[in-house]
KOLZA-457385 format. One line per field, with one value per residue (C-alpha): residue number from 1; residue in three letters; x, y, z. Coordinates in Angstrom, 2 decimals, decimal comma, padded with zeros to 5 digits, always signed. Example, Ala and Ser with C-alpha at 12.3 -4.5 7.8 and 13.67 -1.06 7.14 Angstrom:
2
n = [1 / 2];
res = [ALA / SER];
x = [+012,30 / +013,67];
y = [-004,50 / -001,06];
z = [+007,80 / +007,14];
! end
This chain:
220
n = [1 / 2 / 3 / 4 / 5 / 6 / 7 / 8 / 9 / 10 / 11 / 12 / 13 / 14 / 15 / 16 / 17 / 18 / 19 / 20 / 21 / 22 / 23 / 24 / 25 / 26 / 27 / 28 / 29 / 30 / 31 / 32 / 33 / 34 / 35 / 36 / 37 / 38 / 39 / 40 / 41 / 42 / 43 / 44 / 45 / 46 / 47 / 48 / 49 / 50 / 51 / 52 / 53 / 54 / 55 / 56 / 57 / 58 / 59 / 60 / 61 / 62 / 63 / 64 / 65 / 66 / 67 / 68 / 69 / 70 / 71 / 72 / 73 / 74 / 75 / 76 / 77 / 78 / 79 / 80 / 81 / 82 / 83 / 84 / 85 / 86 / 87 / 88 / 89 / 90 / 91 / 92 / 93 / 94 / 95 / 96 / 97 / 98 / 99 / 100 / 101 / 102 / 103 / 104 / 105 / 106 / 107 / 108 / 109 / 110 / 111 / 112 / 113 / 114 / 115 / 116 / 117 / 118 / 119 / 120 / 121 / 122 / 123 / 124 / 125 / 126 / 127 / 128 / 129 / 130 / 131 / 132 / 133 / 134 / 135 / 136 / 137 / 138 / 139 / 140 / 141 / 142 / 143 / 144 / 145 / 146 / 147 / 148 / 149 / 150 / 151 / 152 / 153 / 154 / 155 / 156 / 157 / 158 / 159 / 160 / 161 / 162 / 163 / 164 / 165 / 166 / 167 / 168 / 169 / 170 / 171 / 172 / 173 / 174 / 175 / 176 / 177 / 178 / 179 / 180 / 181 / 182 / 183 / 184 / 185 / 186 / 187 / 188 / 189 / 190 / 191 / 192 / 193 / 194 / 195 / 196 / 197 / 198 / 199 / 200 / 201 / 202 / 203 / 204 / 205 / 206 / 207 / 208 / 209 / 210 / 211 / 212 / 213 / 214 / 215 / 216 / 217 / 218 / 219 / 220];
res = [UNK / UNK / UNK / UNK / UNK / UNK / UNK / UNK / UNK / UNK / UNK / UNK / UNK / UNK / UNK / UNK / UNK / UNK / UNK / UNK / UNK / UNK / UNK / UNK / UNK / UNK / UNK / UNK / UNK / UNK / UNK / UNK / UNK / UNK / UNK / UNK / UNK / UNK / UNK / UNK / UNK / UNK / UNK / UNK / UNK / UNK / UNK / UNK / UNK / UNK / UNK / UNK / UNK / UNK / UNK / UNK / UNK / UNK / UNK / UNK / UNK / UNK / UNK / UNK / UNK / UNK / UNK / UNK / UNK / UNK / UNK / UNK / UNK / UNK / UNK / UNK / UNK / UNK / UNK / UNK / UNK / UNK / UNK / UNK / UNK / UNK / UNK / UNK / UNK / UNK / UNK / UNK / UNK / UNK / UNK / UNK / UNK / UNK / UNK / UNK / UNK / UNK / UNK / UNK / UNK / UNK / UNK / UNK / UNK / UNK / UNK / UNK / UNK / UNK / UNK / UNK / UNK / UNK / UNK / UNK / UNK / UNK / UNK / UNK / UNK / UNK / UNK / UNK / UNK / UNK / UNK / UNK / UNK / UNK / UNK / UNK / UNK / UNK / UNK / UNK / UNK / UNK / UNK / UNK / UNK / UNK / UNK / UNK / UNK / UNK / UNK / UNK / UNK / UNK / UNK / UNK / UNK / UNK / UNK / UNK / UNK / UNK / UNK / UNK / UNK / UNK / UNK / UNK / UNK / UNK / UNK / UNK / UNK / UNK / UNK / UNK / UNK / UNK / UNK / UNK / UNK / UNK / UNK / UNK / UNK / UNK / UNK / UNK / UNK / UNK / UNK / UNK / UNK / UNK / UNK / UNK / UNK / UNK / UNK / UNK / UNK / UNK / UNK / UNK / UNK / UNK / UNK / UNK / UNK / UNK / UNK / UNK / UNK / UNK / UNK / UNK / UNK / UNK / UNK / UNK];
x = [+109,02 / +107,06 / +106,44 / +110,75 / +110,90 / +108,30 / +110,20 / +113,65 / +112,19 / +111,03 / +114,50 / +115,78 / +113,37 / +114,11 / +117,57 / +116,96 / +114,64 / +117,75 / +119,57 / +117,27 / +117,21 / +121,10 / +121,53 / +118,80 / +120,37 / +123,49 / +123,42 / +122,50 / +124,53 / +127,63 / +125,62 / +125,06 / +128,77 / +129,81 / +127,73 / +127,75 / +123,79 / +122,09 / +120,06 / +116,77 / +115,97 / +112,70 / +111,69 / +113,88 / +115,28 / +118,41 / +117,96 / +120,07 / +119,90 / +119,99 / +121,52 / +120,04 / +116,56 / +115,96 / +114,86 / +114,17 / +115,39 / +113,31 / +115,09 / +114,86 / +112,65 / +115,45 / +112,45 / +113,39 / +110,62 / +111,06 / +110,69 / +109,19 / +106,03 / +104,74 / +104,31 / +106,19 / +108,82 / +111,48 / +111,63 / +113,27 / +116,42 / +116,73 / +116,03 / +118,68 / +121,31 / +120,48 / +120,42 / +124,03 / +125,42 / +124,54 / +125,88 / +129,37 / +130,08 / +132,47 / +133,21 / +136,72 / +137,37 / +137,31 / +140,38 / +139,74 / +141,61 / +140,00 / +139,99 / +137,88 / +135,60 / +138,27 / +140,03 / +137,21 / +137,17 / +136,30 / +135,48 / +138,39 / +136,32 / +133,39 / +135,02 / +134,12 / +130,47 / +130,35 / +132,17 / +129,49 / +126,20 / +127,66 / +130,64 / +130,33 / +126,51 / +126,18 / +129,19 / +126,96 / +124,18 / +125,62 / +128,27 / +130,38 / +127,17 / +129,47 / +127,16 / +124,03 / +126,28 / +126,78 / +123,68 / +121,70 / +124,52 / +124,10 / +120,51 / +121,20 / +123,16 / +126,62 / +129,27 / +132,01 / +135,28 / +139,22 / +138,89 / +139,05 / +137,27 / +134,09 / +133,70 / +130,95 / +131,42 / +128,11 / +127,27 / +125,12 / +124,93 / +126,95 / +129,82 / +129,77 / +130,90 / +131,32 / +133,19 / +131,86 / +134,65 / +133,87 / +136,14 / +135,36 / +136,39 / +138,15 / +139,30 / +140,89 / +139,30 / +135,65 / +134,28 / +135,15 / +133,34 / +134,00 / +132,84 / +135,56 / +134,75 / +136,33 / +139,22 / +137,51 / +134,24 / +134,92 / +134,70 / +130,94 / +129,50 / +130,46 / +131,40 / +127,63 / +126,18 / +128,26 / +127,62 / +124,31 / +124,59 / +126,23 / +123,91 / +121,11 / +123,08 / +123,56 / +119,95 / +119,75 / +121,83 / +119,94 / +116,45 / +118,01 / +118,96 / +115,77 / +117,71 / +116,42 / +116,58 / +113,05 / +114,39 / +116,40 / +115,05 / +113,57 / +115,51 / +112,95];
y = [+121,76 / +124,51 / +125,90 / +125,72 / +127,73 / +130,81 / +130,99 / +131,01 / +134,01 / +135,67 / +135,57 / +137,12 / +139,69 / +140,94 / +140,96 / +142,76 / +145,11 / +146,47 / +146,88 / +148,81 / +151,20 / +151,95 / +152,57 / +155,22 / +158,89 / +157,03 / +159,42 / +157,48 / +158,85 / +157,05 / +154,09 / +153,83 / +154,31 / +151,79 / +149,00 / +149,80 / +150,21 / +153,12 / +155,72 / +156,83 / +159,83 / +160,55 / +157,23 / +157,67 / +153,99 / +152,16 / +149,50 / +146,50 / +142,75 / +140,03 / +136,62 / +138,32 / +139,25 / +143,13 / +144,68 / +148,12 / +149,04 / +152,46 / +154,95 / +155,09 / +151,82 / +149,62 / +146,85 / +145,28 / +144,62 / +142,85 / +144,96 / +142,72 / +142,35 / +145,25 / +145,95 / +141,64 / +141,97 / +139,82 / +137,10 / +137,11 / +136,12 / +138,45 / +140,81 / +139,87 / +139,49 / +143,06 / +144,53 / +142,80 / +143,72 / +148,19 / +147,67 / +145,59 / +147,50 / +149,84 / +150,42 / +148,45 / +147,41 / +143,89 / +142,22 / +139,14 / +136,85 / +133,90 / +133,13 / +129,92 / +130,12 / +129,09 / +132,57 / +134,04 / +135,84 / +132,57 / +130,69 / +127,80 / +126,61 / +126,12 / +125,48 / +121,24 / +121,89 / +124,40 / +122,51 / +119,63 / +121,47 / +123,26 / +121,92 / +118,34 / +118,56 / +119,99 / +116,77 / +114,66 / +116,30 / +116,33 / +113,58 / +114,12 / +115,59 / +118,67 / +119,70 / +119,86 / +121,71 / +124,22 / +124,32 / +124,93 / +127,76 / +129,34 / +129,72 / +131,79 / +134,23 / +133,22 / +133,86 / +130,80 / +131,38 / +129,91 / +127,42 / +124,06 / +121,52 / +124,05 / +126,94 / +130,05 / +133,43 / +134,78 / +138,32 / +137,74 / +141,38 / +143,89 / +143,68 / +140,28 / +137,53 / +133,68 / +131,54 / +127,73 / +125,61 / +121,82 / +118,85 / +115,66 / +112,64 / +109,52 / +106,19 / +107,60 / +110,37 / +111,57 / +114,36 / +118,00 / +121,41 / +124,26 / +127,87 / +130,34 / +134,29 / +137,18 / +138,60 / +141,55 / +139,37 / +140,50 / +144,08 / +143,43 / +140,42 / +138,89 / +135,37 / +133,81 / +135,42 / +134,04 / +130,66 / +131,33 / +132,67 / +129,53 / +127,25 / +129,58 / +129,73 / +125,85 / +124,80 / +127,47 / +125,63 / +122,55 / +124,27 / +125,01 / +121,34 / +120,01 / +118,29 / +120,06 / +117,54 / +117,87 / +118,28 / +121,93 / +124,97 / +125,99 / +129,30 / +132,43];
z = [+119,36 / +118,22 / +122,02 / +122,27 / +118,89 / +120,10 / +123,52 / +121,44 / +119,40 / +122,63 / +123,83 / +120,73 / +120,34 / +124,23 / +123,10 / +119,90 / +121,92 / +124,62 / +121,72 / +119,88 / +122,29 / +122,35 / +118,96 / +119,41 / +119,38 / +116,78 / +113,82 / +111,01 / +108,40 / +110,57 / +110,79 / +106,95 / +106,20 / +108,90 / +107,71 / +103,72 / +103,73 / +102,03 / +104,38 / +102,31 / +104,50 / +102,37 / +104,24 / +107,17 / +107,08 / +106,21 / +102,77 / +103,58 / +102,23 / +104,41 / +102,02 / +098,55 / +100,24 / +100,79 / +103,83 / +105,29 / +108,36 / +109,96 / +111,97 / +114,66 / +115,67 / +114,12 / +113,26 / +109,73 / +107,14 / +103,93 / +101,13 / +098,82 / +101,36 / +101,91 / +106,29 / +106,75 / +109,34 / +109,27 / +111,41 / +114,92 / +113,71 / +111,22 / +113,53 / +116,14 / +113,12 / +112,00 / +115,34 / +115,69 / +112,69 / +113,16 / +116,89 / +115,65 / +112,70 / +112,52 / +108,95 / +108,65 / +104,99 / +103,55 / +103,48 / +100,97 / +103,13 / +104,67 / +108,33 / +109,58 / +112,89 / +114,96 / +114,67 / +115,71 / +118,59 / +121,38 / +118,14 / +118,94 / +121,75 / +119,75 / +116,28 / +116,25 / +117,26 / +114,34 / +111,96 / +112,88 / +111,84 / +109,16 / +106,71 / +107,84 / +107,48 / +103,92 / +102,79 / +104,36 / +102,56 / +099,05 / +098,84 / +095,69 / +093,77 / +092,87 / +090,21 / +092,63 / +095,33 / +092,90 / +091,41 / +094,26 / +095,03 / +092,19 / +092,67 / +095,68 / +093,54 / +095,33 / +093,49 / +092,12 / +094,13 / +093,39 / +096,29 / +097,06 / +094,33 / +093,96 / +095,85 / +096,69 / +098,12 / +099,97 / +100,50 / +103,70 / +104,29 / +103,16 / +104,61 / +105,86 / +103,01 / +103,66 / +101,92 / +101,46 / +100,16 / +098,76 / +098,52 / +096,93 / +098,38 / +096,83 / +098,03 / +100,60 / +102,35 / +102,76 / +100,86 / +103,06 / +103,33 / +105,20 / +106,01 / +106,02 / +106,87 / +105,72 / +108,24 / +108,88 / +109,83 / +113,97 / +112,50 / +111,85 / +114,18 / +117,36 / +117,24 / +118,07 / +115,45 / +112,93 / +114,84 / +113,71 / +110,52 / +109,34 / +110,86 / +108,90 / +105,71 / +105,65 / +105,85 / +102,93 / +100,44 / +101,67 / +100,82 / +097,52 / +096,71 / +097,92 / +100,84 / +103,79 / +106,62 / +108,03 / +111,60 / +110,93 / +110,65 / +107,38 / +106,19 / +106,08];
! end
């Protein structure tokens, strides 16, 4: 398991690495206003947080280190959803109008398998427990939204906010989440990162509740 995880991250990281290198030579003034970051030019780096944890992102080596650690990079994935987000994003406002994966761009085909490991898992997860759903929310700073039974809007970066919506069940039918993006959210990520995001953001609020499956990934 552990062997599969390192070769994952050295996939990502040669990924994140060709990347790096295009966005070299991008002025970074552009780059700041596209993707609603601030550029410190004393430090020469963009400040941008990453699901309410801060990170610095140097010009021009593009490698993200948490702020709060002095010299800690973030991990691969954090990398690659960094490195995704300053080559998508083009600066297009937020709409405030919700769009589920499915109207992603290519996200129909793939829609079920995220619905599986995301909504379906955290219902599964918390049941009609409304008050630890939203307990365990609100410890991640999200903030309450008008949807569904109990609702949170996440800022996962700056321009990137995802919208988990709770039903309770009854007699009758199950109990329902779902992750909805914001209709700008092609603006700012391709479709796979947001396949990963949610995947990410799920375990999260899992973490939060204390009811991390021990088989996912532990958020970091």
């Amino acid at each position: 398991m552990a062997e599969g995880i390192q070769d994952r991250d050295k996939e990502l990281l040669s990924f994140v690495q060709s990347v790096r290198a295009q966005l070299v030579g991008r002025d970074p003034l552009t780059l700041a206003r596209n993707t609603g970051t601030t550029f410190d030019a004393e430090i020469s780096g963009f400040e941008v947080t990453v699901l309410g944890r801060d990170f610095v992102l140097p010009y021009p080596s593009f490698v993200a280190r948490e702020a709060a650690v002095e010299h800690h990079e973030g991990s691969a994935w954090v990398q690659a959803l960094l490195i995704h987000y300053f080559r998508t994003a083009d600066g297009t406002p937020l709409q405030h109008r919700w769009i589920s994966f499915r109207e992603l761009p290519g996200g129909m085909l793939y829609e079920k398998a995220f619905q599986s490991y995301t909504g379906d898992k955290l219902a599964k997860a918390f049941g009609n427990d409304l008050d630890r759903f939203s307990d365990a929310c609100r410890r991640l700073r999200a903030d309450r939204a008008p949807l569904g039974d109990v609702s949170y809007l996440f800022r996962a970066l700056p321009q990137v906010l995802v919208l988990v919506a709770y039903w309770a069940g009854d007699e009758e039918f199950p109990p329902t989440a779902k992750m909805l993006f914001d209709e700008s959210a092609c603006h700012y990520l391709p479709t796979d990162a947001y396949a990963a995001l949610g995947s990410r953001l799920c375990n999260t609020v899992l973490h939060a509740a204390g009811l991390l499956d021990e088989t996912g990934p532990a958020p970091d």
